[in-house]
Steps between C-alpha positions, in 0.01 A plus 500: 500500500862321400351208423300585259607732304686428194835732662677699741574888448532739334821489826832631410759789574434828340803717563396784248237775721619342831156471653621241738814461673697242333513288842096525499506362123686243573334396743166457384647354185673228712134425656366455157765285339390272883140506352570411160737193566264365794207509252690415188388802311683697237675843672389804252859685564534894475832607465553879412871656536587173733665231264749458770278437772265336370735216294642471881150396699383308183859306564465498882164347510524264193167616375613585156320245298199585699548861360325691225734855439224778397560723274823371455741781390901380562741489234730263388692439824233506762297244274775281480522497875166458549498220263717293729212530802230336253262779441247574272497862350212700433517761215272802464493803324812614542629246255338664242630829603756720267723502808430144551844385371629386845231289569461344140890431491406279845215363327713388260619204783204419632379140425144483306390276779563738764341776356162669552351838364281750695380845505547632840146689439446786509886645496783406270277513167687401207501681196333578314231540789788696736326806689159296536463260776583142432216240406556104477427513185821641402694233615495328172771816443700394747494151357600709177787685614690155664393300200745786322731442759545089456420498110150296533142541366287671745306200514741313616576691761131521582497119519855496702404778765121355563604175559782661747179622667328218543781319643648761706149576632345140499192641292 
């Protein structure tokens, strides 16, 4: 199906339950970064409690401005890094979260025009929808919560993240 669908993933490392040896993540994510780049697709990248890993295969096989980070959640110095490897970051609820600081004070470096906004339905709901599962439509307060973050009008970052889409996605 690579060819024609609009992206590759959700692949990534997820170091936080350890359901898969490390080795085995790896692995598989090294097949998927193969499928992304020979088909020219966007690579939807998971990366929970693996910053370090991850930044290093994203470096290693040069796919970084093929990448899309999902539910992007690195602070200040991991976003700077990954900012060097031409990424686009995704932000979700999380954002928008009381304990969201960390990941807003990254936000705060991100580019406009390598940004995009999701909801990660149905987990990471952001307030004031948290205990409920997520729902698309809610992304408009994840739009919210980063518009905060860079000092714009929600509709601007509306604009600014949709077209991101479209071009990141070729839709």
């Amino acid at each position: 199906m690579a060819p024609v669908v609009s992206a590759i993933g959700e692949a990534g490392l997820d170091f936080y339950r350890e359901l898969s040896p490390r080795r085995d993540q790896e692995l598989a994510l090294r097949a998927q970064i193969e499928l992304a780049q020979a088909h020219s697709k966007p690579l939807i990248f998971h990366c929970r409690d693996a910053f370090s890993d991850a930044f290093r295969i994203i470096e290693e096989t040069g796919v970084g401005s093929q990448t899309v980070l999902h539910c992007w959640t690195g602070g200040r110095r991991w976003t700077k890094r990954f900012l060097d490897l031409d990424v686009t970051f995704s932000f979700a609820g999380p954002i928008a979260f009381e304990t969201g600081e960390t990941i807003r004070l990254g936000a705060e470096l991100v580019p406009p025009e390598r940004a995009l906004v999701e909801t990660d339905t149905p987990y990471l709901t952001p307030p004031p929808h948290r205990g409920q599962p997520n729902e698309p439509a809610w992304v408009a307060l994840v739009g919210a919560a980063l518009a905060r973050v860079w000092g714009m009008s929600e509709s601007d970052v509306a604009a600014l993240t949709t077209a991101n889409a479209t071009r990141v996605f070729k839709s």
